[in-house]
C-alpha positions in Angstrom: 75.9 90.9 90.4 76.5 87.2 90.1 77.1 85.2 93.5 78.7 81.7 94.0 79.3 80.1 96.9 80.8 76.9 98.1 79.8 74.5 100.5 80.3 70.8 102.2 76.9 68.5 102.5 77.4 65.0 103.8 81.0 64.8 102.9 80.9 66.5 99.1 81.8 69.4 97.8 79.0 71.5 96.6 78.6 75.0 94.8 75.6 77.6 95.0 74.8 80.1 92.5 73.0 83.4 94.3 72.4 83.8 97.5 70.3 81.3 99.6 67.1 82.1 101.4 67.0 80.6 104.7 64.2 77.7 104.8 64.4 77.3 100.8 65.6 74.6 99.2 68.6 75.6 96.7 70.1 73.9 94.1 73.9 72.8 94.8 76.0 71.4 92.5 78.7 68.7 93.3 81.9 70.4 92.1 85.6 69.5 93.3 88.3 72.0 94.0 90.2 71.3 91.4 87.2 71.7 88.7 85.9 74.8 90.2 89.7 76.2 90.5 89.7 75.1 86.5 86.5 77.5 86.2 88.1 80.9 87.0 91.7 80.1 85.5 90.3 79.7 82.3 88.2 83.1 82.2 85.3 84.5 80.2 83.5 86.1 83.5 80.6 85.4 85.4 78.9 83.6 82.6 81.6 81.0 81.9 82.1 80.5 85.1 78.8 79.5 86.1 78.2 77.4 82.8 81.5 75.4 83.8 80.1 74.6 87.4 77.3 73.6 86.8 77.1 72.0 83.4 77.0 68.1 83.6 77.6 68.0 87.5 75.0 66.0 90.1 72.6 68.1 91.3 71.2 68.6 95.2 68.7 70.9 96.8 69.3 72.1 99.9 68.2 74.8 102.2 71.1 76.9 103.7 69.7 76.2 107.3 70.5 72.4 106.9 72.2 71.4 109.8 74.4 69.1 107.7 75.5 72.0 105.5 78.4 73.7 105.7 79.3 77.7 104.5 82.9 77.6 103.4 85.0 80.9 102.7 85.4 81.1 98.8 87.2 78.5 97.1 89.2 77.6 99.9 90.9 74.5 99.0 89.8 71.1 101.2 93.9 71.4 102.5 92.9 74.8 103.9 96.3 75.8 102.2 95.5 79.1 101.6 97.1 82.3 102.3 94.8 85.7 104.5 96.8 88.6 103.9 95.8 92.7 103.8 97.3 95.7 103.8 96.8 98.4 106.5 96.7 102.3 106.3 95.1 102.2 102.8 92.4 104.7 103.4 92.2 108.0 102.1 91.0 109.8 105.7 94.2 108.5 107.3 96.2 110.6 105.1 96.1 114.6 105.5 96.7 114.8 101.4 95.0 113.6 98.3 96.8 110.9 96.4 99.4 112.6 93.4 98.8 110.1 90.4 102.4 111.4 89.4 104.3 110.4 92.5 106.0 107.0 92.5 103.8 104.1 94.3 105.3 103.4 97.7 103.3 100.4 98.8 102.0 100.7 102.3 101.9 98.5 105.5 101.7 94.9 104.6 100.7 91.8 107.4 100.4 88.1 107.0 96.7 87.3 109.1 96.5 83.8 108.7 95.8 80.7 106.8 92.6 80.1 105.1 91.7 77.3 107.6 92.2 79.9 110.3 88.7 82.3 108.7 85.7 82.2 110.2 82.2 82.0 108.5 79.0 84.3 109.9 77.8 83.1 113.3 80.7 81.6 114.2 82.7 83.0 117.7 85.7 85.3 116.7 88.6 84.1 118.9 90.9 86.8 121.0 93.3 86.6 123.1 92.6 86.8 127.0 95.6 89.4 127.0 93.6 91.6 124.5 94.4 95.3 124.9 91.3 97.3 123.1 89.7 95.0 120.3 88.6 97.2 117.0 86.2 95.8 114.3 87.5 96.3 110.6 85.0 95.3 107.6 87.0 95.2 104.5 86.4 94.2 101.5 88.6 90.8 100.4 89.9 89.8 96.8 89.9 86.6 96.3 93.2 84.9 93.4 93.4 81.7 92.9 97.4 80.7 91.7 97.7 78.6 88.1 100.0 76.0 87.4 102.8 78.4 86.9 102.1 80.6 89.8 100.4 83.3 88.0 97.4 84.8 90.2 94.2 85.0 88.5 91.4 87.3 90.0 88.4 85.2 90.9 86.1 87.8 92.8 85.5 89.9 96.0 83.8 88.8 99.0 84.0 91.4 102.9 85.2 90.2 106.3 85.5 91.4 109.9 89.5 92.1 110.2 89.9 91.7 114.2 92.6 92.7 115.6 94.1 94.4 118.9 94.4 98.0 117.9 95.2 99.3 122.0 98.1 96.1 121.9 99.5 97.6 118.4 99.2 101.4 119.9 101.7 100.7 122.4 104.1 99.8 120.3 102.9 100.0 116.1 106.5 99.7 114.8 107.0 96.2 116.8 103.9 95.1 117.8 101.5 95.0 114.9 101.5 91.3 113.9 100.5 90.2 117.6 97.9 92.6 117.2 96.7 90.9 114.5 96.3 87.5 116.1 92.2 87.8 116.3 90.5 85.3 113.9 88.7 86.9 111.2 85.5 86.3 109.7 83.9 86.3 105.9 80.7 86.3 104.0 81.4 82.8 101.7 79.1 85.0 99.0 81.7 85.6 96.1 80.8 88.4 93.7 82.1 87.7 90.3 82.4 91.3 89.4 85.7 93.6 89.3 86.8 95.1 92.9 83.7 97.5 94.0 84.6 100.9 93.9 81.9 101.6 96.7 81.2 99.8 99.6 78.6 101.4 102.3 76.9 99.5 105.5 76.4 100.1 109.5 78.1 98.2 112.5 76.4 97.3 115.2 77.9 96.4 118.7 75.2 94.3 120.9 75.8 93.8 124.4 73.6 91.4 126.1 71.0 91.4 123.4 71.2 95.4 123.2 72.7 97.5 120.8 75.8 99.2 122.9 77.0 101.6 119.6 76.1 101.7 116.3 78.1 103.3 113.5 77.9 103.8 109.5 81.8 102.5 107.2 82.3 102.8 103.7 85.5 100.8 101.6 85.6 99.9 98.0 88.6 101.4 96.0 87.1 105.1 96.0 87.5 105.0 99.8 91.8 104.4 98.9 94.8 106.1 98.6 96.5 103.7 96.7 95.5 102.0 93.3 94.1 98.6 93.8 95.8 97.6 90.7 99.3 99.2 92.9 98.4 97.3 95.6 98.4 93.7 94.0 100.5 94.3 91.3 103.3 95.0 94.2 102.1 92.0 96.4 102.4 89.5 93.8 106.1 90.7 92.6 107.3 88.4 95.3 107.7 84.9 94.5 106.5 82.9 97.5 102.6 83.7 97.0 102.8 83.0 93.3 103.1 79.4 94.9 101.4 77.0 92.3 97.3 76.9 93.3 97.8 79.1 96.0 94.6 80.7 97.0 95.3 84.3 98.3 92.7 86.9 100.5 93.8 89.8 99.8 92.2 92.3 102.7 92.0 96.1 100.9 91.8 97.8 104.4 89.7 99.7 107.0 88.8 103.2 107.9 88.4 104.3 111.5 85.3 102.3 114.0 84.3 102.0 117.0 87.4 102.1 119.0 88.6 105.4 117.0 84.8 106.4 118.6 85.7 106.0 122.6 83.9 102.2 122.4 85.6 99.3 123.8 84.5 96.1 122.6 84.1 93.1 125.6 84.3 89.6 126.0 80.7 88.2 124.3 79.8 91.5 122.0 78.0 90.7 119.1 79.2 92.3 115.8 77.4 92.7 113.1 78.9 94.6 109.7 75.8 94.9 107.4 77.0 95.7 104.3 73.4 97.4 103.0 75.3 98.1 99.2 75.2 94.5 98.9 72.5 93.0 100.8 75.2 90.6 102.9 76.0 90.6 106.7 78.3 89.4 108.6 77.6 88.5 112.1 79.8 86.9 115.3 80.5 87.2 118.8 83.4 87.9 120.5 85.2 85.4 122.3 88.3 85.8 124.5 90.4 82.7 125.2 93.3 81.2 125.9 95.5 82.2 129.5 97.2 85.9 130.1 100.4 83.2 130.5 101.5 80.2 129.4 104.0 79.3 132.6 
């Protein structure tokens, strides 16, 4: 599987082919948005895109531990103008059927999570509210689309996040209350994979709680894990016309099954999570910070 990354170093825009070992100089290649964004609109896979990138560009080695490098969540735009988005209720375990491929698609749940300024990269604090019911962990996998001139999408890769969000808040009231809920940052691997959507996703979670692991617990996602047809599921999103906005950028989150909260654990204020996703050799790691007042007046 082919990774690319993007990053900021003293003020440019770089991009990263593979994943970085920490204390190892790796090559980064100065690459603007708009070039890179040119990369996956005009297609050919993995290969093309790489050969575009990094063809004729000014080179820079860099280890990823550089204090003066910056992670970035992929191909978000230097705006930050860039729409988080997912879907809930998607798994098959939450249903008590199998999926009929003869019955008409009804799409499911659908939430608006944030901008793309508003994602987190690994090791950074995951912001929730002081109010904060019962947090639950969700690692998901994301597609990442990147918008054309006309407004047509164009599939660019997958990358996973930590979907945060108030599940005890949206219990008390999950007709009304869901998109409050949702009002936890979330955080994501910058590591693209230039590949089609996995169809199987395995890792482990675990919860530390001052420096000790306070529950542990095994997830699994890809499309195999779904009810729906990813090809249902975006083909449906992107019928409406406001996110086939001109170079929008669009992560598109595919969905959680149950975690720790579903288990009788209660995450707290300073809980480490870490979502190691072992099929693809990428973790995702942050702590847990409540903020903000219970009130405003």
């Amino acid at each position: 599987m082919t990774v690319l990354f993007t990053c900021a170093y003293r003020g440019r825009r770089y991009v990263g082919i593979g994943k970085p070992v920490p204390g190892v100089p790796h090559r980064l290649h100065e690459v603007p948005h708009e070039r890179l964004r040119a990369a996956f609109l005009a297609g050919g896979g993995a290969e093309a895109v790489v050969s575009a990138v990094t063809s004729g560009t000014a080179t820079v080695d860099v280890a990823v531990d550089d204090p003066e490098l910056t992670l970035l969540p992929p191909l978000l735009p230097e705006t930050g103008e860039a729409l988080l988005t997912g879907f809930m209720g998607t798994h098959r375990s939450k249903y008590d059927h199998d999926p009929d491929p003869a019955q008409e698609f009804r799409p499911p749940n659908w939430l608006i999570k944030g901008f793309g300024s508003w994602l987190r990269m690994p090791d950074q604090p995951l912001a929730a509210a002081a109010s904060t019911v019962a947090l639950l962990e969700e690692p998901e996998v994301a597609l990442v689309h990147v918008n054309d001139d006309d407004g047509t999408p164009h599939y660019a890769g997958y990358t996973f996040a930590n979907d945060l969000n108030d599940i005890g808040y949206h219990l008390q009231n999950p007709w009304g209350w869901t998109p409050y809920s949702k009002l936890c940052e979330t955080s994501m691997t910058p590591w693209l994979f230039l590949d089609e959507p996995p169809r199987t996703v395995t890792g482990r979670i675990t919860i530390e709680r001052e420096g000790a692991a306070a529950w542990k617990g095994d997830f699994s996602c890809g499309s195999d894990a779904l009810y729906h047809r990813v090809d249902d599921l975006l083909n449906h999103l992107f019928s409406y016309p406001v996110v086939r906005r001109p170079e929008l950028v669009t992560y598109v989150l595919l969905g959680a099954d149950k975690a720790s909260y579903h288990d009788g654990f209660r995450i707290a204020d300073g809980d480490r999570i870490t979502i190691d996703v072992q099929s693809h050799d990428t973790v995702l790691s942050n702590v847990i910070a409540y903020t903000g007042q219970t009130r405003v007046v």
